[in-house]
N, C-alpha and C positions, 0 to 999 in steps of 0.2 A: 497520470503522468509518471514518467518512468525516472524522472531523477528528482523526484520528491523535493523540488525546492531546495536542494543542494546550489549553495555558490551566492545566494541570494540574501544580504543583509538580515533584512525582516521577514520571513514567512511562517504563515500559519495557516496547518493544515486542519481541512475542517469538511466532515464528510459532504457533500449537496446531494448524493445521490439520492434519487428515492426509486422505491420498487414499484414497479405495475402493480396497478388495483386487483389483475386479475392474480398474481400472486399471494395478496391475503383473501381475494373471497375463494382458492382453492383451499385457503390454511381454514377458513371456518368450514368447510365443507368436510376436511379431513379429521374436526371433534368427534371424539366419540359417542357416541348414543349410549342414551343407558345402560347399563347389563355389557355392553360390549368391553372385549376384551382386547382385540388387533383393530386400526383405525389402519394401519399400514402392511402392505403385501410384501414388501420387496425393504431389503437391510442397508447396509451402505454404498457409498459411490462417491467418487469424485468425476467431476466437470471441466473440463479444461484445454485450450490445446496441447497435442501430442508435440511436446518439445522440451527438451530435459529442465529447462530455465524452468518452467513452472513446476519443478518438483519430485516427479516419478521415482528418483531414483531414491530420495528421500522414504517418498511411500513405500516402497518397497524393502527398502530397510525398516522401517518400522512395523508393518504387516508381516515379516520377519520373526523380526523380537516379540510379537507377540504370539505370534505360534509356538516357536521355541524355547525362549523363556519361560513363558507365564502357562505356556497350553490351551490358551484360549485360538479356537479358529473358527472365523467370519468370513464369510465371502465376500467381495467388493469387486463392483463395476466399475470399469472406467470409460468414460464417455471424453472422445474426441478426436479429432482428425489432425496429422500435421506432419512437419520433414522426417521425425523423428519416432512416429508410430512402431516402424517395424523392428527398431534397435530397441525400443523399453518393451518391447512385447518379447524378443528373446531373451532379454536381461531377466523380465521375469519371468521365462520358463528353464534357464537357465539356476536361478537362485531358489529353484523348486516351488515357485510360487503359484506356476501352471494351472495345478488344478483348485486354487483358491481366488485367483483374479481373473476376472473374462473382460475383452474389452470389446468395444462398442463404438461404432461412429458419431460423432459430432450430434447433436440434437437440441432442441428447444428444450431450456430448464424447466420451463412449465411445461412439460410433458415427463416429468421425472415427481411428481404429488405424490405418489405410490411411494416413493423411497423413505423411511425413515430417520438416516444418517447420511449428511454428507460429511464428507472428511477432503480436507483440505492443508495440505501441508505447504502450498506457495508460499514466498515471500514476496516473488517479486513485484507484486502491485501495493501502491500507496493506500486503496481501498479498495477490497473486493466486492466488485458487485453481485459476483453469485453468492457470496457469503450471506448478505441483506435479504436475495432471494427466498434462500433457504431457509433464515430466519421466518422472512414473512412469511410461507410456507408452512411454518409449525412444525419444522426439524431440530432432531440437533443437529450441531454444526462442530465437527471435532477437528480446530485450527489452530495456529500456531502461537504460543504468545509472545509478540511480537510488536513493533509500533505501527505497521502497515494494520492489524486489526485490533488497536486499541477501541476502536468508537463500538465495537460490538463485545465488548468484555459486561457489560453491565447486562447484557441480553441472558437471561436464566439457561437455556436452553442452550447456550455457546458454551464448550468446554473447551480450555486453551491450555495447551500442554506445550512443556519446556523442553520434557527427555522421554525417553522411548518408554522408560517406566508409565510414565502420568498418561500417556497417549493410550497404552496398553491398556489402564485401569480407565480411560475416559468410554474405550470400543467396546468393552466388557457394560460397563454400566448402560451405555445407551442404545446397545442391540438385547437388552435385556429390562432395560425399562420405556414407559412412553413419554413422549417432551412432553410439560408442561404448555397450557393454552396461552399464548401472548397474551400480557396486561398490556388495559388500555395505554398506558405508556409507552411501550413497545410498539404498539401501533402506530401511534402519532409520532414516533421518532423517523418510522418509515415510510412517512407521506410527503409529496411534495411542499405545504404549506411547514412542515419541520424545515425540510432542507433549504425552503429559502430564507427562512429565519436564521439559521448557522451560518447562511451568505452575507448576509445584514449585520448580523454579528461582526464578522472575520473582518467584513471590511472596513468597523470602525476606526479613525484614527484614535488614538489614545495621544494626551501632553507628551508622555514621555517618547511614543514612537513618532512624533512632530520633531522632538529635537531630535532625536534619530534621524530624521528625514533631512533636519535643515545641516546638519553633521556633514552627512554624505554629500549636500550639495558644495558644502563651502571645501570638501575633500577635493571634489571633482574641478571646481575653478582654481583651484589651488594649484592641481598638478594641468592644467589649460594653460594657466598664467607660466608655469617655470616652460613646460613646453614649446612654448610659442615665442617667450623672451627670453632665448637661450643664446648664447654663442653671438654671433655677426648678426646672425638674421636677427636675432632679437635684437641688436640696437638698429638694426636698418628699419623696423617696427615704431621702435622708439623716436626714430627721427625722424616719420612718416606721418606720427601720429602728435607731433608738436613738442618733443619731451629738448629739445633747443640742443644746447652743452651738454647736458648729462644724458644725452642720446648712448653718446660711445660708452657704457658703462664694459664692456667685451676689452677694449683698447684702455681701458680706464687699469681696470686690476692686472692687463697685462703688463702694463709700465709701471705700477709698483711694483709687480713679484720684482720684477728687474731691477728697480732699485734698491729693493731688500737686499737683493745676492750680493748686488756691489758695495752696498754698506757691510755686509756680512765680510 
């Protein structure tokens, strides 16, 4: 959801997602065998649609910084189709990043196993589902730190950078080493039977969010009641509804102020 429980008394965000099965039986497929030394053919990539909201321009400054800063250069694919394809494809040949990013149309993540590094610099989603992918997948994942992917910070293999520095040093270390094997915990964080337990979770009331709840209700009759028995209509309410004499409470305070003044 795109406005993350923005506006909303009580919300708590709590990941449900869980990843296709066929996502981790590619990640055990991608261990390595004994003696072996590459488990993965292909370096990094990001996944995403082609539209500036999810980021490019971002990446592009940070695959930047680390070419000319630090001197480190990595190649990176970008995978996706959208309005805005042809504009971040001359920004980046434009900002000479040409012959280091090629890009790619839209495609099935699970047809991306081969990759070793996804890099991800979005913000805009409240949980990313490719990010879990790639987890489960047996990548690393070089993302943003962020509250949109706090629930994947505890994942070994996620590295989560602040500045162009940490990000720099994140694509150095992870196109030159190989991710770690998910522990079993890691697994079962990303199965459906996890994600419906987070749901059961979230949705407990707690005492304290009860009186919360009962707060808001007695809020809302509150501004009902002055609403509605406001002005005229509120005593024609009043006298409708049996309140006798003190119906006209409207004509009541209007014949004080008036005697106020003339006493004044």
């Amino acid at each position: 959801p795109g406005t993350g429980g923005r506006g909303w008394r009580r919300v708590l965000t709590r990941n449900r997602a869980q990843v296709q099965e066929q996502m981790q039986r590619l990640q055990e497929k991608m261990q390595p065998n004994a003696g072996a030394k590459e488990v993965f053919t292909e370096g990094a990539y990001f996944i995403g649609k082609s539209v500036w909201a999810k980021g490019h321009l971002r990446l592009m400054e940070l695959m930047a910084y680390t070419l000319v800063e630090k001197g480190f250069k990595a190649d990176l694919t970008i995978f996706g189709s959208g309005p805005d394809r042809a504009a971040i494809e001359r920004r980046a040949t434009l900002g000479g990043l040409g012959p280091l990013i090629r890009f790619e149309d839209g495609i099935d993540h699970a047809k991306l196993a081969h990759y070793k590094v996804m890099v991800n610099p979005s913000v805009s989603e409240v949980l990313c589902t490719t990010v879990a992918e790639a987890l489960a997948m047996g990548k690393f994942v070089i993302c943003a730190d962020h509250p949109s992917n706090a629930f994947f910070r505890d994942f070994q293999n996620c590295l989560m950078f602040s500045t162009a520095e940490e990000f720099a040093r994140h694509l150095e270390f992870a196109m030159t080493n190989q991710p770690a094997p998910l522990t079993e915990q890691e697994r079962r964080v990303l199965t459906w039977e996890a994600a419906t337990e987070r749901f059961v979770e979230s949705s407990k009331l707690t005492y304290r969010n009860a009186l919360e709840s009962s707060e808001t209700v007695d809020d809302l009759l509150f501004l009902l009641q002055r609403s509605l028995f406001d002005g005229e209509t509120g005593d024609m309410l009043r006298a409708v509804l049996g309140a006798g004499p003190v119906a006209a409470q409207t004509l009541y305070e209007a014949e004080r102020q008036k005697n106020e003044k003339r006493a004044a």
